[in-house]
C-alpha positions in Angstrom: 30.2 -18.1 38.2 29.3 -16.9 41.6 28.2 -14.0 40.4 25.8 -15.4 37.9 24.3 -17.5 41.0 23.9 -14.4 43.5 21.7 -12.4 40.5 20.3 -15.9 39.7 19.0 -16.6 42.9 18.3 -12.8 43.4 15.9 -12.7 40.6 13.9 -15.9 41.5 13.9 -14.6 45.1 12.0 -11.2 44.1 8.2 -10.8 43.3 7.8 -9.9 39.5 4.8 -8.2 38.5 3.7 -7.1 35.1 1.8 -3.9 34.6 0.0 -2.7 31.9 -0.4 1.3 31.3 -3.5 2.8 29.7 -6.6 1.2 31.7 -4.2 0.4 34.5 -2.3 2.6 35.6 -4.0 5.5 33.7 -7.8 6.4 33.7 -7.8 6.3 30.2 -7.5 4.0 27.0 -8.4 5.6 24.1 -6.3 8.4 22.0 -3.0 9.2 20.8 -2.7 12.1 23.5 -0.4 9.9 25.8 0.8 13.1 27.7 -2.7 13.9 28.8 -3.6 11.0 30.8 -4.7 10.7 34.1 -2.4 8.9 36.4 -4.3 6.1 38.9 -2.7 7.4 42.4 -4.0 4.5 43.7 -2.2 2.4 41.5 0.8 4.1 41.4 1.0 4.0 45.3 0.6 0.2 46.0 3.1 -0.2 43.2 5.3 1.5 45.3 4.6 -0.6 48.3 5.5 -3.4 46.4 9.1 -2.0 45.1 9.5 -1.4 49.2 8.7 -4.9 49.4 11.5 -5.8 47.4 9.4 -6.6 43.8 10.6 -6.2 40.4 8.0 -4.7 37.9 7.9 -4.2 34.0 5.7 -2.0 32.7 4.0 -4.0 29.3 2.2 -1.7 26.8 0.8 -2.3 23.6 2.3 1.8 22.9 4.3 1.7 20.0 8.3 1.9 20.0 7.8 5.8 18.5 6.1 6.6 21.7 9.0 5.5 24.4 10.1 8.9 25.0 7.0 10.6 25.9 5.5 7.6 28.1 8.8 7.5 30.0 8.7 11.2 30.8 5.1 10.9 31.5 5.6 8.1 33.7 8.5 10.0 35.6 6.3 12.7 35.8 3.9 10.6 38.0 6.6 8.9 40.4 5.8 5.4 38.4 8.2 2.7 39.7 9.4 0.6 37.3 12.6 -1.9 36.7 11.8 -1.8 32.8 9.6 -0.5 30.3 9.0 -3.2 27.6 6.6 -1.4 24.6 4.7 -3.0 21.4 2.7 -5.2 23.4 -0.1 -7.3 21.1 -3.3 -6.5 20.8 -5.8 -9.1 21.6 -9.4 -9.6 22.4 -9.2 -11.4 25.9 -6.7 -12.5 28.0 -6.5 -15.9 29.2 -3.6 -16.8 32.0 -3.5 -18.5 34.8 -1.5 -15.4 36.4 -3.7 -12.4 35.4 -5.3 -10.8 37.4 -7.8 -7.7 36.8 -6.5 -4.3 38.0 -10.0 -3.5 39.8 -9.8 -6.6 41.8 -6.1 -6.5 42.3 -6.4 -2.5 44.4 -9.9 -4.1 46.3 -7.5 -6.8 47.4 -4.5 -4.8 48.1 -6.8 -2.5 50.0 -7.8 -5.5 52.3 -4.8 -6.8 52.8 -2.9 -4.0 53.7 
């Protein structure tokens, strides 16, 4: 039981962030080509400020089950940080959440806060 209450409390005590790939933490969004894509350095790098800060991320893509193996050796490639890698994401037209947060505005406010 006291067990369950130390990872308990551990997870609620950790920032969780949720990060999409293509568009965020890739230049690109169209294509098939995963392997080609273009890594966001700037992304990548506050993502790794965060992980020093003692956040959890999940990487949340719409990529297909079929693709796992290639996006997680493309995403080791590029140094990604990530606690999991959660694919088949739906598609939608716009998201609406009182928690999102657009990846442009999200590194201009890192960058100020920093």
């Amino acid at each position: 039981m006291e067990d369950r209450e130390k990872l308990y409390n551990k997870i609620r005590t950790s920032r969780l962030y949720y990060f999409d790939i293509d568009g965020t933490i890739t230049h690109e969004t169209e294509g098939w080509e995963y392997e080609k894509r273009t890594p966001r350095i700037d992304v990548i790098d506050k993502m790794w400020v965060l992980i020093h800060k003692g956040a959890r991320i999940v990487l949340w893509t719409a990529r297909l089950e079929i693709d796992r193996v290639i996006t997680e050796k493309w995403l080791k490639e590029h140094n990604v940080p990530y606690s999991s890698l959660l694919m088949g994401k739906p598609y939608w037209d716009l998201y609406v959440c009182d928690k999102s947060v657009n990846i442009e505005q999200w590194v201009e406010d890192a960058e100020n806060n920093d």
